[in-house]
RODO-2510 file (C-alpha; in nm, 4 decimals, decimal comma):
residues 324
     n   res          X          Y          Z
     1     x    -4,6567    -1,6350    13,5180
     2     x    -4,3666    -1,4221    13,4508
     3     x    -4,5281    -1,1295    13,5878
     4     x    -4,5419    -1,3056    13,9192
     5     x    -4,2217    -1,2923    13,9331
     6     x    -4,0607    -1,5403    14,2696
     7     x    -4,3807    -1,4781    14,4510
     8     x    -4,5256    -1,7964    14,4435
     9     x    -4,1965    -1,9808    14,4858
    10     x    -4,2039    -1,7356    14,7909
    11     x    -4,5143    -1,8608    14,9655
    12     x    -4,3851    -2,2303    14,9188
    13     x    -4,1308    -2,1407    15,1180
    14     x    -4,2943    -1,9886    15,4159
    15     x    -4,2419    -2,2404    15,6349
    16     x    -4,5359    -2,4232    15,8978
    17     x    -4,8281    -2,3282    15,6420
    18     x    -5,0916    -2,5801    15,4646
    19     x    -5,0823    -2,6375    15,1499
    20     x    -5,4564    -2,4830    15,1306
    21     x    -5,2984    -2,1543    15,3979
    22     x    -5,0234    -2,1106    15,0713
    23     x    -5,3008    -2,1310    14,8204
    24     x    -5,5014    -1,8191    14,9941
    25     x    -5,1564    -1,5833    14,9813
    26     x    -5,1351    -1,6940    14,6012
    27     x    -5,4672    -1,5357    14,5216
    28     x    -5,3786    -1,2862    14,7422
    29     x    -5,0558    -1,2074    14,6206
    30     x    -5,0215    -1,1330    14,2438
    31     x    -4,6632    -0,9998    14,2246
    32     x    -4,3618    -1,0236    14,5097
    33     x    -4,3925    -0,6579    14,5975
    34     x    -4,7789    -0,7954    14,6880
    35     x    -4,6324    -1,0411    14,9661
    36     x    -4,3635    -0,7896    15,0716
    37     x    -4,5772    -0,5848    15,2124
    38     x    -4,8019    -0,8208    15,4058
    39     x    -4,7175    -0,8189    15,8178
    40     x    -4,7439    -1,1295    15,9998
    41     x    -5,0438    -1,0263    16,1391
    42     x    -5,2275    -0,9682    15,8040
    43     x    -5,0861    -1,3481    15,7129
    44     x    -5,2730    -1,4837    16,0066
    45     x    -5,5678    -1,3083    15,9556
    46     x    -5,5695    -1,4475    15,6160
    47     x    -5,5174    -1,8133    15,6839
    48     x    -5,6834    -1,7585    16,0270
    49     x    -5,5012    -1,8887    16,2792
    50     x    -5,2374    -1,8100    16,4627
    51     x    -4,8289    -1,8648    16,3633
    52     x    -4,5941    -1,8904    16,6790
    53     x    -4,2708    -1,8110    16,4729
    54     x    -4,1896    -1,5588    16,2735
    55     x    -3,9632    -1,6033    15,9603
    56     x    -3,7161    -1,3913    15,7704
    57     x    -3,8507    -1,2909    15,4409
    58     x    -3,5105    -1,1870    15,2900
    59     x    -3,4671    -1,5693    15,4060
    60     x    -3,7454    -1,6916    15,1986
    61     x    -3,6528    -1,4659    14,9087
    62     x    -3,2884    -1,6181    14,9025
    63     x    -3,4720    -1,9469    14,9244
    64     x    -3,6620    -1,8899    14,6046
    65     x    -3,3983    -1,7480    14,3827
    66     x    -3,2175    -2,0747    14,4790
    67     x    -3,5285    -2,3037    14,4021
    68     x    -3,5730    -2,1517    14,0578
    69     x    -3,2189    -2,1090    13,9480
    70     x    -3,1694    -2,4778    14,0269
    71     x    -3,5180    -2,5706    13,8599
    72     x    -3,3675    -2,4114    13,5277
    73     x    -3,0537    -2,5863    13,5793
    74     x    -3,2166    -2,9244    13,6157
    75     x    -3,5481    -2,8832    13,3482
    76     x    -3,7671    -2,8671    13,6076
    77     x    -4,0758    -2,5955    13,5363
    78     x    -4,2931    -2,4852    13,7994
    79     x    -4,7148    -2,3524    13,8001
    80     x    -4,8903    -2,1997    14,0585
    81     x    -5,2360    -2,2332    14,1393
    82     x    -5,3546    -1,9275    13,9755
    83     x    -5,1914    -2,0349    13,6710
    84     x    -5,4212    -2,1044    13,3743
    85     x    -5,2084    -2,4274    13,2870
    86     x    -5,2266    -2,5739    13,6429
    87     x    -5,4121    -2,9050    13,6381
    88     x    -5,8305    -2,7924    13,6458
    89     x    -5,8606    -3,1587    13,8743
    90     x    -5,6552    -3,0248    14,1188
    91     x    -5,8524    -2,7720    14,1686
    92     x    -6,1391    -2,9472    14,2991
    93     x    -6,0135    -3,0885    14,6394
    94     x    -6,0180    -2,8891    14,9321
    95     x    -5,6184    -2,9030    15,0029
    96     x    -5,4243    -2,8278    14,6796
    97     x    -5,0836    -2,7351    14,5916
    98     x    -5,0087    -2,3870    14,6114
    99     x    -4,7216    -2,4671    14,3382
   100     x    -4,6974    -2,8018    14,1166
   101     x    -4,3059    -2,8523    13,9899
   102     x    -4,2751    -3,0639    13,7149
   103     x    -4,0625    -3,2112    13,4731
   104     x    -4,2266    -3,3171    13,1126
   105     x    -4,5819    -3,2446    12,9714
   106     x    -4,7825    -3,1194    13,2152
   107     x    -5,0784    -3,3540    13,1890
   108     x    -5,3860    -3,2585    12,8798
   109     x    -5,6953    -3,2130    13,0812
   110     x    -5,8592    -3,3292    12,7994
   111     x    -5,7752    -3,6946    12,8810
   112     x    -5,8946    -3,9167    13,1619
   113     x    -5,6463    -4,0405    13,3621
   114     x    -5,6592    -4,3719    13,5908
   115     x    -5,4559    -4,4300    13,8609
   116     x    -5,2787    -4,7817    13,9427
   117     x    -5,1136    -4,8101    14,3133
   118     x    -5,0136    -5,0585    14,5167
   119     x    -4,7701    -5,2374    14,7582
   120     x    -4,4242    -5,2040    14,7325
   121     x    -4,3933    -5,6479    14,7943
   122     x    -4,6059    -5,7391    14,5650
   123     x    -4,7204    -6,1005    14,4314
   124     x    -4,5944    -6,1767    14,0596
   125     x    -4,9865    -6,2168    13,9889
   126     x    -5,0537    -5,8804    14,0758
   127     x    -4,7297    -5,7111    13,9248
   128     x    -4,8969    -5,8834    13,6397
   129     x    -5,1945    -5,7250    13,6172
   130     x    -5,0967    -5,3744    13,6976
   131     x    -4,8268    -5,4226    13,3939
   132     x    -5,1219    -5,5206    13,1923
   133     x    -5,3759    -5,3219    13,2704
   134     x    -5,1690    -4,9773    13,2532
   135     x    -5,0554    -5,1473    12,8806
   136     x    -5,4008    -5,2007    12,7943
   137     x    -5,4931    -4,8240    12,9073
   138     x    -5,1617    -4,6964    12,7041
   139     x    -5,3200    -4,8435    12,3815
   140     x    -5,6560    -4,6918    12,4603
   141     x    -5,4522    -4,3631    12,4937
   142     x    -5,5746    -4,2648    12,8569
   143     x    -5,2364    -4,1927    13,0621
   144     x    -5,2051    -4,3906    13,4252
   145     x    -5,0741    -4,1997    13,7391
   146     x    -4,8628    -4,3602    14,0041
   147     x    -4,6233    -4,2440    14,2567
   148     x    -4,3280    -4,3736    14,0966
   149     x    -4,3137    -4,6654    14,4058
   150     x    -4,1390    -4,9869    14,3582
   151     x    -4,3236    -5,2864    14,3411
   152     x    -4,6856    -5,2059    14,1524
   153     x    -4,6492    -4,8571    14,1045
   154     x    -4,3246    -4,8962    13,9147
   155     x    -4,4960    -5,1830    13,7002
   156     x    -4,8093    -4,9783    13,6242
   157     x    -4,5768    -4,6887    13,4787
   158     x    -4,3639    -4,9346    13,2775
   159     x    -4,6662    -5,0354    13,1542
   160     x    -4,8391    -4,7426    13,0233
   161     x    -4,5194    -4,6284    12,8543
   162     x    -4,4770    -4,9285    12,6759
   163     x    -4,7972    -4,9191    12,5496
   164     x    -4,7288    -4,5870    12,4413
   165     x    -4,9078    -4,3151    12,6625
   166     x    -4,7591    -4,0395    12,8325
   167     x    -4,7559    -4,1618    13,2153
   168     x    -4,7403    -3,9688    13,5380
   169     x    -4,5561    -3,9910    13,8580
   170     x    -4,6342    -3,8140    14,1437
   171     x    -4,3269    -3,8007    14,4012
   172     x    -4,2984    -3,6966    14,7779
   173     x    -3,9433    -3,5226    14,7318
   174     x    -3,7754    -3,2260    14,5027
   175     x    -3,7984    -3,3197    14,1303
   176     x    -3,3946    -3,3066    14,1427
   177     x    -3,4148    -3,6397    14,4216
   178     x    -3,5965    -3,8863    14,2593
   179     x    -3,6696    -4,1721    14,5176
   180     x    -3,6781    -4,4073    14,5067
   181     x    -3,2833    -4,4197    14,3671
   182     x    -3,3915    -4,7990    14,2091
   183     x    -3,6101    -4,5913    14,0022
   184     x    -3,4808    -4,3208    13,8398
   185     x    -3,3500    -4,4756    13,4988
   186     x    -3,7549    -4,5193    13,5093
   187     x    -3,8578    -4,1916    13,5617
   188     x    -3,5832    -4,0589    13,3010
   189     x    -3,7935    -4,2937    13,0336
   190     x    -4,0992    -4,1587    13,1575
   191     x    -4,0074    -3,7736    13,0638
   192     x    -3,8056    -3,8596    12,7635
   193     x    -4,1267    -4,0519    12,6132
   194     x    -4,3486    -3,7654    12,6773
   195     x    -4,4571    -3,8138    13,0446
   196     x    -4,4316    -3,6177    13,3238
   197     x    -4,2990    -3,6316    13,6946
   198     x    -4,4789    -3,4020    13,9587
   199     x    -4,4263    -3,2467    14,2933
   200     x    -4,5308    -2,9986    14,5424
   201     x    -4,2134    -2,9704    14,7256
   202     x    -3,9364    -2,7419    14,5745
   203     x    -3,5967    -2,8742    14,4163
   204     x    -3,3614    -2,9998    14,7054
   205     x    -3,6253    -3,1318    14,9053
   206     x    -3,5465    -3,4795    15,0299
   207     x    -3,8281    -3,7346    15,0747
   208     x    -3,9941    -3,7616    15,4097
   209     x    -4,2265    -4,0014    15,5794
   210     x    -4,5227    -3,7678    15,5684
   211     x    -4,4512    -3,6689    15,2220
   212     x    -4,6030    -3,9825    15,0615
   213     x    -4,9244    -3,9840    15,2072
   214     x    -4,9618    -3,6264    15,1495
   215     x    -4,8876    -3,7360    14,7766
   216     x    -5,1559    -3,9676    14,7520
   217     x    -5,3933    -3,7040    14,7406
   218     x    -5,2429    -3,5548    14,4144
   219     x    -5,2699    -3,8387    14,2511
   220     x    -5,5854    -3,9707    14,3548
   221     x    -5,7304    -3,6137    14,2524
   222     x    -5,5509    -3,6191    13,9033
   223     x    -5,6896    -3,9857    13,8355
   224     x    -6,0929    -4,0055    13,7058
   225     x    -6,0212    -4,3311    13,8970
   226     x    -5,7981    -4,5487    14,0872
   227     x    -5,7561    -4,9287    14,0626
   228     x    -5,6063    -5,0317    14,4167
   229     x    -5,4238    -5,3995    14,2394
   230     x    -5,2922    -5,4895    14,6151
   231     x    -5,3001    -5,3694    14,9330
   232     x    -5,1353    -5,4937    15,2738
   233     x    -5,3807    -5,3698    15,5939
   234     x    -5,1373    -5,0420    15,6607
   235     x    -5,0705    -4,9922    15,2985
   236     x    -5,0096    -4,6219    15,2023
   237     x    -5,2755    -4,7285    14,9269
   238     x    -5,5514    -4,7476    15,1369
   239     x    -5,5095    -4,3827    15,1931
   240     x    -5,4858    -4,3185    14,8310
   241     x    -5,8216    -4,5080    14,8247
   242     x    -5,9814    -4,2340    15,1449
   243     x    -5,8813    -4,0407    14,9116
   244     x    -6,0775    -4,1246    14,6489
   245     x    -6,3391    -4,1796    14,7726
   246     x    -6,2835    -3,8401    14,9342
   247     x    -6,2899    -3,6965    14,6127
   248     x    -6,5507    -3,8570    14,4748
   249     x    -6,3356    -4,0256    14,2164
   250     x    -6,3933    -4,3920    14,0620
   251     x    -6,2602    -4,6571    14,3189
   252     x    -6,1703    -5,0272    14,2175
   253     x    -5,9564    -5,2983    14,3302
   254     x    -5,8212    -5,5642    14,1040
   255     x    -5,9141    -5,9312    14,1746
   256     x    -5,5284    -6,0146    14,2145
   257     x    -5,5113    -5,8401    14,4995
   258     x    -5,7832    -6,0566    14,7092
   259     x    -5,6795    -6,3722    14,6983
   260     x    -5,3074    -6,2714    14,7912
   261     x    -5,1420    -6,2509    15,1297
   262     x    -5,0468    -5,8848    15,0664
   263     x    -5,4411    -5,8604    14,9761
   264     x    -5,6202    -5,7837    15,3584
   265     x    -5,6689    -5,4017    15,2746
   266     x    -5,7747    -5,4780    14,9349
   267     x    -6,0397    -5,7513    15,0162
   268     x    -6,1389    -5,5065    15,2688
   269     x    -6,2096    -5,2457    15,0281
   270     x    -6,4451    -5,4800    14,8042
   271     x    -6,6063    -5,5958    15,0939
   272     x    -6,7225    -5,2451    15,1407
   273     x    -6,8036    -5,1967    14,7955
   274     x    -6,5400    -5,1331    14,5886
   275     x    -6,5838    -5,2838    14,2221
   276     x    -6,3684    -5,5781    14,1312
   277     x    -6,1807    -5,5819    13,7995
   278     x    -5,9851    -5,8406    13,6310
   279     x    -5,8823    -5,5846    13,2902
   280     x    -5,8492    -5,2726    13,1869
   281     x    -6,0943    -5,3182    12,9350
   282     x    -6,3839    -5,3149    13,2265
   283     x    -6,2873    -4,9438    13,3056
   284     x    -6,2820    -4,8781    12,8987
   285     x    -6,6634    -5,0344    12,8923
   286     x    -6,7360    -4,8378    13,2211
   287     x    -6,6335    -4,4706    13,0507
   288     x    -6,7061    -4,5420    12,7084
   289     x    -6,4084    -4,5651    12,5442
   290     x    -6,2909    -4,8324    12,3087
   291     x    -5,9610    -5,0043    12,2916
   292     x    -5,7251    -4,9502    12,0063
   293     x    -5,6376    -5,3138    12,0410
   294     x    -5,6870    -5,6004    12,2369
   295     x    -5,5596    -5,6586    12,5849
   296     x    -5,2233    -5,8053    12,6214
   297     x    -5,2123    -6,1496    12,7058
   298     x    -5,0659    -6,2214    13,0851
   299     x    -4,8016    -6,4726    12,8339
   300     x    -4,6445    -6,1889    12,5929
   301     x    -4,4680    -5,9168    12,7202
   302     x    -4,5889    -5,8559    13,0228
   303     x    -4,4989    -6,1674    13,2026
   304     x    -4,2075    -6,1275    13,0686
   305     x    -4,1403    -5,7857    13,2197
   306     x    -4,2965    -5,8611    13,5572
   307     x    -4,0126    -6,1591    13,5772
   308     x    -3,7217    -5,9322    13,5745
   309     x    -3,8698    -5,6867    13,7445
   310     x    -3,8852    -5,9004    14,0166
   311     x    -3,5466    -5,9658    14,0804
   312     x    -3,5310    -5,5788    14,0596
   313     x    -3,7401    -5,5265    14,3160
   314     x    -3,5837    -5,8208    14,5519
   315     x    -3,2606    -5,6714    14,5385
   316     x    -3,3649    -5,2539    14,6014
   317     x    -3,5822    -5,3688    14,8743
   318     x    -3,3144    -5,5560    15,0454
   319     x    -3,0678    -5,2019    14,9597
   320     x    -3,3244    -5,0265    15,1444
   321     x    -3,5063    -4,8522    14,8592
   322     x    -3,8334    -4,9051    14,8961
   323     x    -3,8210    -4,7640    15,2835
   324     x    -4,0519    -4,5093    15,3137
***
């Protein structure tokens, strides 16, 4: 990547393009001297459509060099696209990231990966079984992806850490602004134990509404499959799960989810056939794989974790936290 020089920091930069627009100029573009001498013109000919401003490329440049000498500043690594070590899932879906930034491991292809999302007001029952179920996966090795959320998202990281894989968190802000602020003594303990935090948007971003959906799709794309635990009707999980399904991934929703209040979009996913799961152990059968010890008990640790958690979550909420 070092012969790339800022050029791919470059095209994240330009602003008003997609995300699949920025991809296009990255196989275009193989050094900065390559996007230098493009003209508008040539740019929309290449994404095909038209752009009504114009942008200052000496702008852009400036832009970058302050992107990546932050990035070194703060650990954060970056991989384009065209990079041999950007995540081969990614890949796959029509609308990838023209640039991943990250922080850790990036993740080993060679593993399947689940995803466990959620609501941010969950019930205890279903904090419960997202801890559980991402502890359960943790001992079986396979890592669980999340967007680093309060509420189930949160509990499904704590969980996989603790039972000891390397988990992933997917945020919709600059690697530098972890949000939410509630969680970033979490997201510390998910690098230092080997996990990773991801983004598309370049250090110094701040998180936006339309960031998190857009989000979703990473992580839904990353995951093999997705276990939606709980879902409200205008959940930003229910988009994960379009996008699933969108991506022909592995969809399931967790049976705490359907008997809850918070539950309407998740009994509304299994009554248009999503598989219901009580344990992890029911993905393990479904892929093959076999535990390296038995699921934890909703009694031990778990239930123990989900209680203070809860308070946790009570009080960011009510700070404002979880707003998205």
């Amino acid at each position: 990547m070092a012969d790339r020089g800022l050029v791919d920091v470059m095209i994240g930069r330009i602003p008003r393009l997609t995300p699949a627009e920025r991809v296009r100029l990255c196989i275009r573009c193989n050094q900065e001297a390559d996007l230098w001498g493009l003209s508008q013109k040539t740019i929309e000919t290449l994404i095909g459509r038209s752009l009504t401003r114009p942008w200052d490329m000496d702008a852009v440049h400036a832009q970058a060099e302050r992107d990546v000498a932050v990035a070194r500043m703060r650990g954060i690594g970056y991989v384009s696209y065209v990079s041999p070590q950007y995540p081969p899932l990614l890949r796959e879906i029509y609308d990838p990231p023209a640039i991943l930034f990250y922080r850790g491991q990036l993740p080993n292809p060679e593993l399947p990966i689940v995803g466990i999302v959620g609501t941010r007001r969950p019930s205890g029952a279903a904090l419960t079984q997202a801890y559980n179920m991402a502890k359960t996966l943790g001992h079986a090795g396979i890592p669980v992806i999340a967007g680093l959320a309060l509420g189930i998202d949160g509990m499904a990281h704590r969980g996989n850490s603790d039972g000891g894989a390397p988990t992933i968190a997917v945020l919709g802000s600059g690697l530098d602004e972890v949000y939410p602020a509630g969680n970033r003594l979490l997201a510390r303990r998910i690098v230092e134990q080997g996990g990773v935090l991801l983004s598309e948007y370049p250090p110094g971003t701040t998180p936006r509404k339309w960031h998190f959906p857009a989000r979703n799709r990473i992580i839904s794309a990353l995951a093999r499959g997705t276990v939606i635990v709980e879902a409200p009707e205008s959940s930003g999980a229910l988009i994960t799960a379009r996008f699933v399904l969108e991506q022909g991934r592995d969809l399931w929703v967790a049976s705490a989810g359907l008997a809850s209040p918070q539950g309407v979009g998740t009994r509304k996913l299994a009554s248009e056939g999503a598989k219901v799961i009580s344990s992890a152990g029911e993905i393990l059968d479904e892929w093959g794989i076999s535990p390296k010890e038995a699921p934890v008990s909703p009694h031990e640790e778990g239930a123990f974790s989900v209680s203070a958690w809860t308070a946790s979550l009570a009080q960011n909420l009510q700070l404002g936290y979880g707003d998205r």
